[in-house]
PDB file with SEQRES, HELIX, SHEET and CRYST1 records, atoms N, CA, C and O in Angstrom:
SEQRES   1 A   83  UNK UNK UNK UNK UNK UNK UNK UNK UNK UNK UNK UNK UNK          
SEQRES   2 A   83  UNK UNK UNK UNK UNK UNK UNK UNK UNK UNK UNK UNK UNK          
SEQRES   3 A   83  UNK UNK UNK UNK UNK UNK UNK UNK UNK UNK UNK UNK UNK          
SEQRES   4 A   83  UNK UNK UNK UNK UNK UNK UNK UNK UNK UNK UNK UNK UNK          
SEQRES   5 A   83  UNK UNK UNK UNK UNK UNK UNK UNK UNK UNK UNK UNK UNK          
SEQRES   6 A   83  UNK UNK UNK UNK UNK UNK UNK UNK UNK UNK UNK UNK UNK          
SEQRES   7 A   83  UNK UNK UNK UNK UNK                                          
HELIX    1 AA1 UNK A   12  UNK A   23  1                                  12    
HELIX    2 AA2 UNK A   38  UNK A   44  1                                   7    
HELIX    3 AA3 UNK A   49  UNK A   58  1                                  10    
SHEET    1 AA1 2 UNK A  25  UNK A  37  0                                        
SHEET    2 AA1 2 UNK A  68  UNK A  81 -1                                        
CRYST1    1.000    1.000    1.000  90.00  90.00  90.00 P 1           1          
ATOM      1  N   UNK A   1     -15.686  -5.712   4.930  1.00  0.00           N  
ATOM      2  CA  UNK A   1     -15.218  -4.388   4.553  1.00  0.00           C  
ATOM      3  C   UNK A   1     -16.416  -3.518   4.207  1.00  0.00           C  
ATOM      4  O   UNK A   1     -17.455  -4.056   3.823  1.00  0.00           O  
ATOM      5  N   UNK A   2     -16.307  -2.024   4.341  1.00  0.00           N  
ATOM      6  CA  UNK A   2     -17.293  -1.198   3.900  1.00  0.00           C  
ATOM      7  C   UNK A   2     -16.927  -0.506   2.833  1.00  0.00           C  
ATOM      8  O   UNK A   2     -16.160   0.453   2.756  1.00  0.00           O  
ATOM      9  N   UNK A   3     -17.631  -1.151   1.876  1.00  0.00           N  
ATOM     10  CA  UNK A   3     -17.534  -0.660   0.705  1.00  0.00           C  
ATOM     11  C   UNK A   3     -18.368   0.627  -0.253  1.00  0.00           C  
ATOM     12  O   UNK A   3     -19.357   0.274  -0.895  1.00  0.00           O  
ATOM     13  N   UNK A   4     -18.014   1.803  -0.301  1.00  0.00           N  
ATOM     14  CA  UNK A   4     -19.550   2.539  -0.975  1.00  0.00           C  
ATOM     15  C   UNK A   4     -19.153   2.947  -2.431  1.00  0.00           C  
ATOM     16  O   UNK A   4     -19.415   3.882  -3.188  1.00  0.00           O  
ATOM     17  N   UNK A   5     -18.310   1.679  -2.472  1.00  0.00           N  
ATOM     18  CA  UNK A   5     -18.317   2.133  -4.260  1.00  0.00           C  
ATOM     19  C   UNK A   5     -19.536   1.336  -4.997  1.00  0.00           C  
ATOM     20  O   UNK A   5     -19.614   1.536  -6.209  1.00  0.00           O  
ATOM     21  N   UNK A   6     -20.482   0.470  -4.423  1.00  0.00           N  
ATOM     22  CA  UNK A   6     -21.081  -0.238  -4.926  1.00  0.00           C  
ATOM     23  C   UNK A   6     -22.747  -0.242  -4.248  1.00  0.00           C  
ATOM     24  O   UNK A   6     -23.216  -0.590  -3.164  1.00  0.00           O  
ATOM     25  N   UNK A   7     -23.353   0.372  -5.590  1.00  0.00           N  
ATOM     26  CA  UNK A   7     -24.501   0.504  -5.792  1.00  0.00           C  
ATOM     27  C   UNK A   7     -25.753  -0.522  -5.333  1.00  0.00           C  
ATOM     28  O   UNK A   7     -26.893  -0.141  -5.064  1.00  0.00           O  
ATOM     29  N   UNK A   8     -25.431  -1.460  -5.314  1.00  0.00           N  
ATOM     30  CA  UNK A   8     -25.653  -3.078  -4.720  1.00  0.00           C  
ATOM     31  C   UNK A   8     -25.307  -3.629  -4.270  1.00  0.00           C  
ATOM     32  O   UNK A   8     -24.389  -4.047  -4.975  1.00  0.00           O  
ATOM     33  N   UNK A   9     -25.288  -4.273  -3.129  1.00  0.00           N  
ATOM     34  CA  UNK A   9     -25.312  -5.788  -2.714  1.00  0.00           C  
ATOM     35  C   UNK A   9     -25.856  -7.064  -3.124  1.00  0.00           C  
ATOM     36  O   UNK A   9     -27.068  -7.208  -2.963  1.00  0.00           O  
ATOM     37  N   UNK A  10     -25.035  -8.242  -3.739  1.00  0.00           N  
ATOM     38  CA  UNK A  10     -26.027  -9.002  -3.787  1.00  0.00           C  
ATOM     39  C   UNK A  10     -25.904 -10.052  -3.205  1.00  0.00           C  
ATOM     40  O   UNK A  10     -24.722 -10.393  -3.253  1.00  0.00           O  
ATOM     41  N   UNK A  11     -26.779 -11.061  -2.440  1.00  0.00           N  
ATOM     42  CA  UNK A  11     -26.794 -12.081  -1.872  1.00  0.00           C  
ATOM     43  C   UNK A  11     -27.192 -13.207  -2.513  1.00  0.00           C  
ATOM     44  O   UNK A  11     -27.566 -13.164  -3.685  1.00  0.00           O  
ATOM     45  N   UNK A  12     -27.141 -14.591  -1.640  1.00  0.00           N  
ATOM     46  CA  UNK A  12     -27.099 -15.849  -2.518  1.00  0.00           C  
ATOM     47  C   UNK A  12     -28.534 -15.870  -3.489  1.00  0.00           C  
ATOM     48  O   UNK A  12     -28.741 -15.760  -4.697  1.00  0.00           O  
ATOM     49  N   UNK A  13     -29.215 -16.030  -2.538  1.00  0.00           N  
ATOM     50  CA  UNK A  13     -31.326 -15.640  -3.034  1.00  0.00           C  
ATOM     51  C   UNK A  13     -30.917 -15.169  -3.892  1.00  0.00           C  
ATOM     52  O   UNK A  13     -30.175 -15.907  -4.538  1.00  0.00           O  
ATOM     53  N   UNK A  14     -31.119 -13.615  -4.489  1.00  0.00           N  
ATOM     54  CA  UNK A  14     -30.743 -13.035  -5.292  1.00  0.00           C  
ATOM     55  C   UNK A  14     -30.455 -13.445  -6.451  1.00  0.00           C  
ATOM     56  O   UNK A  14     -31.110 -13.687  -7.464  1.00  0.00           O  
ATOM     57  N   UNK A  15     -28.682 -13.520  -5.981  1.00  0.00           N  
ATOM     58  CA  UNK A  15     -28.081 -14.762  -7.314  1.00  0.00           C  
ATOM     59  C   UNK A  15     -28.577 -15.319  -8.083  1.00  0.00           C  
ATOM     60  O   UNK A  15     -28.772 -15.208  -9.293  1.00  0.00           O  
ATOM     61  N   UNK A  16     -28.895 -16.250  -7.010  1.00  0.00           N  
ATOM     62  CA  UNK A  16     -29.769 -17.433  -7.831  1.00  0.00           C  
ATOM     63  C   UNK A  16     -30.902 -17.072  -8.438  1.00  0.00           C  
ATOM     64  O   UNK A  16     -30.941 -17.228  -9.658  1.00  0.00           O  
ATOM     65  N   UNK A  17     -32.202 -16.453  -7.677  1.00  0.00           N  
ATOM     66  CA  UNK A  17     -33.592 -15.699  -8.526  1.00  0.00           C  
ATOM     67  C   UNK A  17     -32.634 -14.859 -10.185  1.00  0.00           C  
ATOM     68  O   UNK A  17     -33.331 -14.770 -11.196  1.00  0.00           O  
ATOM     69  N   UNK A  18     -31.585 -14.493 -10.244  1.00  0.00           N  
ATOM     70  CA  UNK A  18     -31.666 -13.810 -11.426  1.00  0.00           C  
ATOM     71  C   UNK A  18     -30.836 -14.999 -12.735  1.00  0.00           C  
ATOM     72  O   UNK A  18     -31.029 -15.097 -13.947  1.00  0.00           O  
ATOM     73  N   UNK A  19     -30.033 -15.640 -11.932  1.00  0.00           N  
ATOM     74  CA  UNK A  19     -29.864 -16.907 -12.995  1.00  0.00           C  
ATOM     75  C   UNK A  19     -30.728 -17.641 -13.371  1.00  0.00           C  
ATOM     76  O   UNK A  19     -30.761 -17.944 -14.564  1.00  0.00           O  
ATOM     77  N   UNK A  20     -31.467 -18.029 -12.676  1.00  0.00           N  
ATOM     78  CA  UNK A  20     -33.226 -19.219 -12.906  1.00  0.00           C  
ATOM     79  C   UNK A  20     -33.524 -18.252 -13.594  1.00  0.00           C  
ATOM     80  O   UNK A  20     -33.024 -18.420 -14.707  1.00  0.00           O  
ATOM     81  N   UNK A  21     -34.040 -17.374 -13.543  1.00  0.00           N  
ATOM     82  CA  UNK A  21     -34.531 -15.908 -14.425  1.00  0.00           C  
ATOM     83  C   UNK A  21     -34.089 -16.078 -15.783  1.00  0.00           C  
ATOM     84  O   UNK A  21     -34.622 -16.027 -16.892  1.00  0.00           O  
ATOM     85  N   UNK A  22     -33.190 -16.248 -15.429  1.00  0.00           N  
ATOM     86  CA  UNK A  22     -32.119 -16.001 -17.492  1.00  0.00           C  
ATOM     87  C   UNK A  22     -32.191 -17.157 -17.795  1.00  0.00           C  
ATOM     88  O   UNK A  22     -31.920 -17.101 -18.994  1.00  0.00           O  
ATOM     89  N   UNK A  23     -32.382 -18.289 -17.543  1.00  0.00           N  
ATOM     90  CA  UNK A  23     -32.278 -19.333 -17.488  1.00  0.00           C  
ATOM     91  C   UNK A  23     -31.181 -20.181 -17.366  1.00  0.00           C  
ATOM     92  O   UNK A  23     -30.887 -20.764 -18.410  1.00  0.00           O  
ATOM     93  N   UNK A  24     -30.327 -20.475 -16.164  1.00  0.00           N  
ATOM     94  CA  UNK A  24     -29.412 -21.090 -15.710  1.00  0.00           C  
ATOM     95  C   UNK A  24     -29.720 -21.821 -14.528  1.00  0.00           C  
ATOM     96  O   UNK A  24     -30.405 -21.392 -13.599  1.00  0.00           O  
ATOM     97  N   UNK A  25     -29.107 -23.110 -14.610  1.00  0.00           N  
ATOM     98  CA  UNK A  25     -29.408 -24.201 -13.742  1.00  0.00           C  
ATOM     99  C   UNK A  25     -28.075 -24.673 -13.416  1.00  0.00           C  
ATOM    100  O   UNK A  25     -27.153 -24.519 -14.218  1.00  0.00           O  
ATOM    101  N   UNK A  26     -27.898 -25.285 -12.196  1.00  0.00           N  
ATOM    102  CA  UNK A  26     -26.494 -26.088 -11.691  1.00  0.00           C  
ATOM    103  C   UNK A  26     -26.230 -24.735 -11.282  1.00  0.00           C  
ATOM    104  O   UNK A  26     -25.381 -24.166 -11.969  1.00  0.00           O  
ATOM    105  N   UNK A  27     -26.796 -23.994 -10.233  1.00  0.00           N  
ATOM    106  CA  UNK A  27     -26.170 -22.519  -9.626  1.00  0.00           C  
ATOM    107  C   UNK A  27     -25.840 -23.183  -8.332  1.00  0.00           C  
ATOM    108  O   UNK A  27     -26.488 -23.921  -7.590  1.00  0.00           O  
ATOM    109  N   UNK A  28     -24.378 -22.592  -8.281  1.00  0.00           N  
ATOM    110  CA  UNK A  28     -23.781 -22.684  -7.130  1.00  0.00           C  
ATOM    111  C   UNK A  28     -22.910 -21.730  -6.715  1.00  0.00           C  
ATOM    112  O   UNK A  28     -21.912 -21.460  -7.383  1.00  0.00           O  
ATOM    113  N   UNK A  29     -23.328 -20.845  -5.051  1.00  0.00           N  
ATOM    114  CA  UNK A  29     -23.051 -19.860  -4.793  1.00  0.00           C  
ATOM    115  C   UNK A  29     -22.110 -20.285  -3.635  1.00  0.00           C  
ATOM    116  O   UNK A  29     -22.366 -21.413  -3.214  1.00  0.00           O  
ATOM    117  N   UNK A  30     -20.929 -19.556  -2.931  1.00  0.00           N  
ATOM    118  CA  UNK A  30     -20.022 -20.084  -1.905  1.00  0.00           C  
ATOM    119  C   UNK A  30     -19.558 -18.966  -1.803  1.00  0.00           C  
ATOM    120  O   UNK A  30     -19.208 -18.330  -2.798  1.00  0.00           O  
ATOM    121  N   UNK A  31     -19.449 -18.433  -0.394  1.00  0.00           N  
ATOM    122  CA  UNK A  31     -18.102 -17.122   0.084  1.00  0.00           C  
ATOM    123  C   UNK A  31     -16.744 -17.485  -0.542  1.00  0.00           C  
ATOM    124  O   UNK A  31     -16.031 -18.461  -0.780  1.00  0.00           O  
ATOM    125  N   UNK A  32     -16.787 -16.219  -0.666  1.00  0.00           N  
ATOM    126  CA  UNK A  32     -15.249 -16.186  -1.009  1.00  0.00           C  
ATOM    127  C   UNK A  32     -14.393 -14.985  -0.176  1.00  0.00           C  
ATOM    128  O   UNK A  32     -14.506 -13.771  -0.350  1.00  0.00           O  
ATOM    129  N   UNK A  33     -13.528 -15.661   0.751  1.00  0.00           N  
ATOM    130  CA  UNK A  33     -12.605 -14.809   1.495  1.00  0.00           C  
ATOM    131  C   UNK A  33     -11.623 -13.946   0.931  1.00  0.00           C  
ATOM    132  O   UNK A  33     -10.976 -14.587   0.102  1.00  0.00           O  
ATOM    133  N   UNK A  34     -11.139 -12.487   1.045  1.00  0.00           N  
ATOM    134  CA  UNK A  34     -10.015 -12.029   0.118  1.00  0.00           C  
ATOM    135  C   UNK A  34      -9.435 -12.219   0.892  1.00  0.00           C  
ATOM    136  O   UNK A  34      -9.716 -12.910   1.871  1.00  0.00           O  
ATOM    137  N   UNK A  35      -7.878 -11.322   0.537  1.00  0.00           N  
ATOM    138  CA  UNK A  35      -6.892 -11.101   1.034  1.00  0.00           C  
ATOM    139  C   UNK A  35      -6.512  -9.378   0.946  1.00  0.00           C  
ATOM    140  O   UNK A  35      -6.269  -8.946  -0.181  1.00  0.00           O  
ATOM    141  N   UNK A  36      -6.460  -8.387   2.142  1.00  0.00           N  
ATOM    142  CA  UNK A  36      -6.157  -7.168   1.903  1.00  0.00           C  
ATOM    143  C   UNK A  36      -4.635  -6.855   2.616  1.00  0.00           C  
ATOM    144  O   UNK A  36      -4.163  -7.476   3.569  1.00  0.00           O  
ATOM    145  N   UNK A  37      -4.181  -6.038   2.093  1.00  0.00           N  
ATOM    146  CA  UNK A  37      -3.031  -5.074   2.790  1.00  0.00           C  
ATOM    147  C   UNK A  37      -3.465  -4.837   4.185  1.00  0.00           C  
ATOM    148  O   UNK A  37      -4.695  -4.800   4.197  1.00  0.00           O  
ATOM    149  N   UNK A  38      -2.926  -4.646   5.461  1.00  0.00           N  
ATOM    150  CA  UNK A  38      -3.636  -3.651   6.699  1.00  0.00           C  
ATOM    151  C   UNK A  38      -3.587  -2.627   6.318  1.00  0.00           C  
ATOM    152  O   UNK A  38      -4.247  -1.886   7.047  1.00  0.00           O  
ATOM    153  N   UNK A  39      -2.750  -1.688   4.828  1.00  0.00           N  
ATOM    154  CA  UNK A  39      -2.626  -0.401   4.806  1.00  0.00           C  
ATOM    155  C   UNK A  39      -4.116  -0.368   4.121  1.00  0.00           C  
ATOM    156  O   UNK A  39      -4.969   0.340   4.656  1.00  0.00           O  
ATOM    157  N   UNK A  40      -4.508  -1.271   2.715  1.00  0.00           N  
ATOM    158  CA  UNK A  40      -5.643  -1.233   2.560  1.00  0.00           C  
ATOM    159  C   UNK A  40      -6.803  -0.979   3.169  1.00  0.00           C  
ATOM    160  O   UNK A  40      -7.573  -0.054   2.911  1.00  0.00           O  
ATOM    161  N   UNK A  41      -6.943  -1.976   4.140  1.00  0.00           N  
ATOM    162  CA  UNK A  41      -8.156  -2.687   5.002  1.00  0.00           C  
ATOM    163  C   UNK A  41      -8.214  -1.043   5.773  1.00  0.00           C  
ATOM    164  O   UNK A  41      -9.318  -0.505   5.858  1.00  0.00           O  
ATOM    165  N   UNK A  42      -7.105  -0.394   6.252  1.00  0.00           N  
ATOM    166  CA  UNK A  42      -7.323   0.832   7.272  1.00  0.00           C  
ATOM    167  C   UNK A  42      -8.029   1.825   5.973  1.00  0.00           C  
ATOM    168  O   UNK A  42      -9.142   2.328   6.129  1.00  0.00           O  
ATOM    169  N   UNK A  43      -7.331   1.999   4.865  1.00  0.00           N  
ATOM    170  CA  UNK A  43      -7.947   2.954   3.629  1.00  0.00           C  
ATOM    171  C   UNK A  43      -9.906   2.500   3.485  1.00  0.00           C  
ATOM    172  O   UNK A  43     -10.663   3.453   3.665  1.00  0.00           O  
ATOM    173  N   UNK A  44     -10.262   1.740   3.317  1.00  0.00           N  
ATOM    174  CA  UNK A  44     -11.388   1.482   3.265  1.00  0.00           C  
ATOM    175  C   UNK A  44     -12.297   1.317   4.858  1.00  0.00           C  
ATOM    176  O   UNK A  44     -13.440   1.687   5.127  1.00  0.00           O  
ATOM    177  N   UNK A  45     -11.329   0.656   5.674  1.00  0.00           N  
ATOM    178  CA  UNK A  45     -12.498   1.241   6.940  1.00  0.00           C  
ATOM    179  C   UNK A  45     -13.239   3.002   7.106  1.00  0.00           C  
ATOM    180  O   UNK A  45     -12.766   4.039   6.643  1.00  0.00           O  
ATOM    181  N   UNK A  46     -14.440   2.840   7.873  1.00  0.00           N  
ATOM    182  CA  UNK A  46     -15.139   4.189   7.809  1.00  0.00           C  
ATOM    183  C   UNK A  46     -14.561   4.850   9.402  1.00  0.00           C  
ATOM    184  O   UNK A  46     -15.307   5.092  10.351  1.00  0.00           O  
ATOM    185  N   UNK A  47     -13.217   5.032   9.384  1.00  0.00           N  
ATOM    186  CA  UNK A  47     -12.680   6.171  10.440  1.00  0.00           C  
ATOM    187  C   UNK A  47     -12.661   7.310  10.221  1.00  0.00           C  
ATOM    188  O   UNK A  47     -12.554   7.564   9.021  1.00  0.00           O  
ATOM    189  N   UNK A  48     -12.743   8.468  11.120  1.00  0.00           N  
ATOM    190  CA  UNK A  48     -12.027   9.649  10.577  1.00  0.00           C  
ATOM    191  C   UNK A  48     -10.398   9.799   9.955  1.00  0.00           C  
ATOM    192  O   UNK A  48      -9.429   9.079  10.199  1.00  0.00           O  
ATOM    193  N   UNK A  49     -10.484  10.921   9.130  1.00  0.00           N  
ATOM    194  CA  UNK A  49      -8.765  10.865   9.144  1.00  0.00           C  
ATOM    195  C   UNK A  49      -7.497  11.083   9.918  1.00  0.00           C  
ATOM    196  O   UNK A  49      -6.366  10.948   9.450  1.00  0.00           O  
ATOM    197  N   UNK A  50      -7.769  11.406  11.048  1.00  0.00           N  
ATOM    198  CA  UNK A  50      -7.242  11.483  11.670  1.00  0.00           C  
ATOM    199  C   UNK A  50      -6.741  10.467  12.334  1.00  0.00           C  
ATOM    200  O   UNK A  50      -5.619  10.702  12.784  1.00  0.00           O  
ATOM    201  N   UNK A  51      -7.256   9.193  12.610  1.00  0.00           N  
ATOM    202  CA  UNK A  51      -7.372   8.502  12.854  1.00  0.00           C  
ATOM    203  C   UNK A  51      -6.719   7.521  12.189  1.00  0.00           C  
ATOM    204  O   UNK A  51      -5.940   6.683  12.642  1.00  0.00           O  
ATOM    205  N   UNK A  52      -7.229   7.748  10.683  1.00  0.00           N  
ATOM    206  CA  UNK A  52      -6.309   6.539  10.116  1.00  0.00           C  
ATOM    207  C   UNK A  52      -4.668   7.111   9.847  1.00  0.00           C  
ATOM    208  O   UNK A  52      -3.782   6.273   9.674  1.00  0.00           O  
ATOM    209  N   UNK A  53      -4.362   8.526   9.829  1.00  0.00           N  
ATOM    210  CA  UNK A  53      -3.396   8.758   9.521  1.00  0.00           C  
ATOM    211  C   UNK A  53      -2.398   8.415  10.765  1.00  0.00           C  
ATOM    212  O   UNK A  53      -1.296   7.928  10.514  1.00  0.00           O  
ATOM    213  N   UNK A  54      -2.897   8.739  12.445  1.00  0.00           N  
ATOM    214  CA  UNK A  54      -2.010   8.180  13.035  1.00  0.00           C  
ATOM    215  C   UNK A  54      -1.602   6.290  13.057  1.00  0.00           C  
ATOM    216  O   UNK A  54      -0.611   5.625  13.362  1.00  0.00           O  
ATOM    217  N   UNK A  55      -2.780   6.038  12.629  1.00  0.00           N  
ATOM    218  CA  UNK A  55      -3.066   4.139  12.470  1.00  0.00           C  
ATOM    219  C   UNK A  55      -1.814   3.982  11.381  1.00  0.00           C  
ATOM    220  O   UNK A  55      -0.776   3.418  11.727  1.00  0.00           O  
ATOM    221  N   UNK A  56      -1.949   4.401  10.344  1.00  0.00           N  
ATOM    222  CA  UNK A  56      -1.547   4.338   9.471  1.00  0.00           C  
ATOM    223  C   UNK A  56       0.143   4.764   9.477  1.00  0.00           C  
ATOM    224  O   UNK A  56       0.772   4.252   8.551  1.00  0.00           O  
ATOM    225  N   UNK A  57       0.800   5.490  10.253  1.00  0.00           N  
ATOM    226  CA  UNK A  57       1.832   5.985  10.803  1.00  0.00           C  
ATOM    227  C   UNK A  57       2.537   5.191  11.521  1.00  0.00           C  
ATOM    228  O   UNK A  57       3.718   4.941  11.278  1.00  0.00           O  
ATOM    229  N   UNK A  58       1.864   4.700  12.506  1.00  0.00           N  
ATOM    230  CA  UNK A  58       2.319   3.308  13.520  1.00  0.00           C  
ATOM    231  C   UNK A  58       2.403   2.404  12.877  1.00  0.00           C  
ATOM    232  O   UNK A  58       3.230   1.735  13.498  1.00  0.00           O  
ATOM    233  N   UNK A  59       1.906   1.387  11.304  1.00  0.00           N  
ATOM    234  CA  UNK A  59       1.323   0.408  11.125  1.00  0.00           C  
ATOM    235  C   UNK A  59       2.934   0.576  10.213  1.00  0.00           C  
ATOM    236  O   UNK A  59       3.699  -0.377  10.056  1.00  0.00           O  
ATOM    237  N   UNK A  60       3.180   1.877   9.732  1.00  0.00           N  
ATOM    238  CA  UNK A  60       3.961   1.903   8.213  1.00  0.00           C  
ATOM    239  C   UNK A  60       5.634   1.496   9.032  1.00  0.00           C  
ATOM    240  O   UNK A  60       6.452   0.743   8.503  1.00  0.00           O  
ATOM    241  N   UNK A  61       5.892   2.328  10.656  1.00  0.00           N  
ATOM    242  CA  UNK A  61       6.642   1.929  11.523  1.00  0.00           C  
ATOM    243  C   UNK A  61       6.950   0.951  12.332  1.00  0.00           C  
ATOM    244  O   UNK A  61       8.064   1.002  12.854  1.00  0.00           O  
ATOM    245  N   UNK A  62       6.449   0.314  12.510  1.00  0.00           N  
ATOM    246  CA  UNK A  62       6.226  -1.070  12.347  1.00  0.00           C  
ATOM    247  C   UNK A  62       5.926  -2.013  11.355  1.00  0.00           C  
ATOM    248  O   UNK A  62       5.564  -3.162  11.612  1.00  0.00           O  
ATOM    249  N   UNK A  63       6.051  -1.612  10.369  1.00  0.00           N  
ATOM    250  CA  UNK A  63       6.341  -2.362   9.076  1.00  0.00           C  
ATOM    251  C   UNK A  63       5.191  -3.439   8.803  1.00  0.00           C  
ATOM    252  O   UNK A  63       5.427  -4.559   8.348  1.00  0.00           O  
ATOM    253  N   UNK A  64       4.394  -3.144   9.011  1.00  0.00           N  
ATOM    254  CA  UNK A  64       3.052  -4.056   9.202  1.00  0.00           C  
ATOM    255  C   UNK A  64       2.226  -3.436   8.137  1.00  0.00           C  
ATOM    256  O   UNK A  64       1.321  -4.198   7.795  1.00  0.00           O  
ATOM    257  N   UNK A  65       2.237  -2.142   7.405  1.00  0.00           N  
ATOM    258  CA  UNK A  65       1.342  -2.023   6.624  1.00  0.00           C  
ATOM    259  C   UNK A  65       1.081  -3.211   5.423  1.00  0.00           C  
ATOM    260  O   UNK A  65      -0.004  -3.777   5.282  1.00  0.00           O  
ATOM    261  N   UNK A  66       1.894  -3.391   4.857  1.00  0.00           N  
ATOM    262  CA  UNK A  66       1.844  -4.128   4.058  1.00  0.00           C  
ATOM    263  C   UNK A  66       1.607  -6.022   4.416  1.00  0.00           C  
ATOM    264  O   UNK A  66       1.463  -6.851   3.518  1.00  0.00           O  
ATOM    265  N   UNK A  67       1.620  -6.318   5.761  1.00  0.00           N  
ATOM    266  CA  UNK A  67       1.244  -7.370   5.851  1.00  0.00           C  
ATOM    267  C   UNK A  67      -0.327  -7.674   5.078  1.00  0.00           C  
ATOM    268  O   UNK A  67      -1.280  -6.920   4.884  1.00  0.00           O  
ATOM    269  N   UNK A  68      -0.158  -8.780   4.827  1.00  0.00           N  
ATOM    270  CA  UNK A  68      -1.549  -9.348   3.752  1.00  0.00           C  
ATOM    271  C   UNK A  68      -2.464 -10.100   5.461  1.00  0.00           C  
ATOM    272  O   UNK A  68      -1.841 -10.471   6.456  1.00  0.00           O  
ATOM    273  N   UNK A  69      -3.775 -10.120   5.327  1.00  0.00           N  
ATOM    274  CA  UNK A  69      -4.718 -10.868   6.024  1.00  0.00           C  
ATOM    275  C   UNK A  69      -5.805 -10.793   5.185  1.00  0.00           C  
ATOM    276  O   UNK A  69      -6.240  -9.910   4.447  1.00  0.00           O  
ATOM    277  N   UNK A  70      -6.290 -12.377   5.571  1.00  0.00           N  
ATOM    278  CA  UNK A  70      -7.155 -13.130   4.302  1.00  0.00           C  
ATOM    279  C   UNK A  70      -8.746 -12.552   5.692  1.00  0.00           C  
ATOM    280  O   UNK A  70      -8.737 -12.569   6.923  1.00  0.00           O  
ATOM    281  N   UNK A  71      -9.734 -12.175   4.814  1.00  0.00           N  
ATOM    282  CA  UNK A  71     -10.885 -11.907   6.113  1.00  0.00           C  
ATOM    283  C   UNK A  71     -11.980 -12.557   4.479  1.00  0.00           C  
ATOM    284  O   UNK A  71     -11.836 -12.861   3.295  1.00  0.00           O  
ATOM    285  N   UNK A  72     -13.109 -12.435   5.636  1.00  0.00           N  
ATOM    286  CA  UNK A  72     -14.581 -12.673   4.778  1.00  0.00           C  
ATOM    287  C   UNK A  72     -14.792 -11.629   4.895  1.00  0.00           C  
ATOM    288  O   UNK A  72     -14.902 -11.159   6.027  1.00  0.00           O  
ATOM    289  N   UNK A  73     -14.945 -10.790   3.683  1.00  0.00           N  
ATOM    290  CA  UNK A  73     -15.539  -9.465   3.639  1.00  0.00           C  
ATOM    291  C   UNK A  73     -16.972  -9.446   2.826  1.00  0.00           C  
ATOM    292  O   UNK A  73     -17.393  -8.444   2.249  1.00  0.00           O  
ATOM    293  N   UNK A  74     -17.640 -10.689   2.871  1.00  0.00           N  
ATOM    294  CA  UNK A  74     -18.983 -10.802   2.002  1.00  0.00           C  
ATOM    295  C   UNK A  74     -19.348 -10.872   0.798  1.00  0.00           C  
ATOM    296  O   UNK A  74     -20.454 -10.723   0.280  1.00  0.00           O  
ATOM    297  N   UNK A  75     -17.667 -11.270   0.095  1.00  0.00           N  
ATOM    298  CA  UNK A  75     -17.793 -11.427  -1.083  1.00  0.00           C  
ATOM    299  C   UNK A  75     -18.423 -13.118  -1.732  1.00  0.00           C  
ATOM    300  O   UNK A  75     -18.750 -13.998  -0.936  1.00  0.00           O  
ATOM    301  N   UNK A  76     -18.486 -13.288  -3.017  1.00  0.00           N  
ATOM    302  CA  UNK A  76     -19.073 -14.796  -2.756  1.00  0.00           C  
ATOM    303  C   UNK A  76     -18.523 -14.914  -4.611  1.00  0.00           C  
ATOM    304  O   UNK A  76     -18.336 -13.965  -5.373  1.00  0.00           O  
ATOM    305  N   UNK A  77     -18.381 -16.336  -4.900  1.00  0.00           N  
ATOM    306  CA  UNK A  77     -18.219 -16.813  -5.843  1.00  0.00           C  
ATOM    307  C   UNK A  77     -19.829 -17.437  -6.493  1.00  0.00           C  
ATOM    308  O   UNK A  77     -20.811 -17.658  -5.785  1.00  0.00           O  
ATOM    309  N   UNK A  78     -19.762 -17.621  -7.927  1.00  0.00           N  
ATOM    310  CA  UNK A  78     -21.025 -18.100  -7.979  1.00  0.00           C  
ATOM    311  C   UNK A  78     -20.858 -18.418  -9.550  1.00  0.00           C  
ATOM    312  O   UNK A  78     -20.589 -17.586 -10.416  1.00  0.00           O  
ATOM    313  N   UNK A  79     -21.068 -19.765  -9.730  1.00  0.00           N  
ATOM    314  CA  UNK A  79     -20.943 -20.640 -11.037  1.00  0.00           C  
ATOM    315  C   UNK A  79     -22.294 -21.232 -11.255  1.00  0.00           C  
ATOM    316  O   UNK A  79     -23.050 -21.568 -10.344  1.00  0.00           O  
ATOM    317  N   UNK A  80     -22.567 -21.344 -12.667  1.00  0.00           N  
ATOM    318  CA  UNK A  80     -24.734 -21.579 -13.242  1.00  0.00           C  
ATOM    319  C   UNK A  80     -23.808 -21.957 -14.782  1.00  0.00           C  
ATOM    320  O   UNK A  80     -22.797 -21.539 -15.346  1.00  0.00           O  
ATOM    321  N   UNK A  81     -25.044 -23.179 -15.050  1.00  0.00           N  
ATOM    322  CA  UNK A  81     -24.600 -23.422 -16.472  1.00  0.00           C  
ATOM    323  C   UNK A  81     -25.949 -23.057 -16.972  1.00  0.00           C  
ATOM    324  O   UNK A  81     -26.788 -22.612 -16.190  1.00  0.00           O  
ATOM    325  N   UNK A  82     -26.244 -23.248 -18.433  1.00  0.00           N  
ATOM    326  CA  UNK A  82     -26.843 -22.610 -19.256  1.00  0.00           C  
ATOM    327  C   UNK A  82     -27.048 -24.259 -20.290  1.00  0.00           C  
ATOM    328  O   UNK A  82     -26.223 -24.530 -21.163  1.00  0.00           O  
ATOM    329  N   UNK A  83     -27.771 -24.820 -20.107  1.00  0.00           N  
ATOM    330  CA  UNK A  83     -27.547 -25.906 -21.400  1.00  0.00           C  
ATOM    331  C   UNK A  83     -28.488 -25.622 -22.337  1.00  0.00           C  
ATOM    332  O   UNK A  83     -28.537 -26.275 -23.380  1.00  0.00           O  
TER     333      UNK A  83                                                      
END                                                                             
């Protein structure tokens, strides 16, 4: 997904360089897949509006907006202990 609410990206490297940093050990980083609406997933793609409003028209008529699909959108989980 394209997201521009967020000032950063961060990746696994990263992650990890700022937990070792603080001092945390046992870091373990893994994707994590969501789950969006298609009405969502069309709200956050970078189309014109026009575009999403007819998408979005067909999708709501066909009753599909609200179907859920699980995608990798680059999100990631990430657990570090601290002893």
């Amino acid at each position: 997904m394209f997201d521009v609410e967020h000032i950063y990206l961060f990746d696994r490297s990263t992650m990890r360089m700022l937990l070792e940093r603080a001092g945390f050990d046992d870091i373990k980083c893994q994707p994590l897949s969501n789950s969006y609406t298609l009405d969502y997933a069309l709200k956050m793609f970078p189309l014109p509006s026009a575009i999403k409003g007819g998408v979005g028209t067909l999708l709501t008529s066909l009753r599909l907006s609200s179907l859920s699909i699980r995608v990798p959108g680059g999100n990631m989980v990430t657990r570090a202990c601290r002893r």
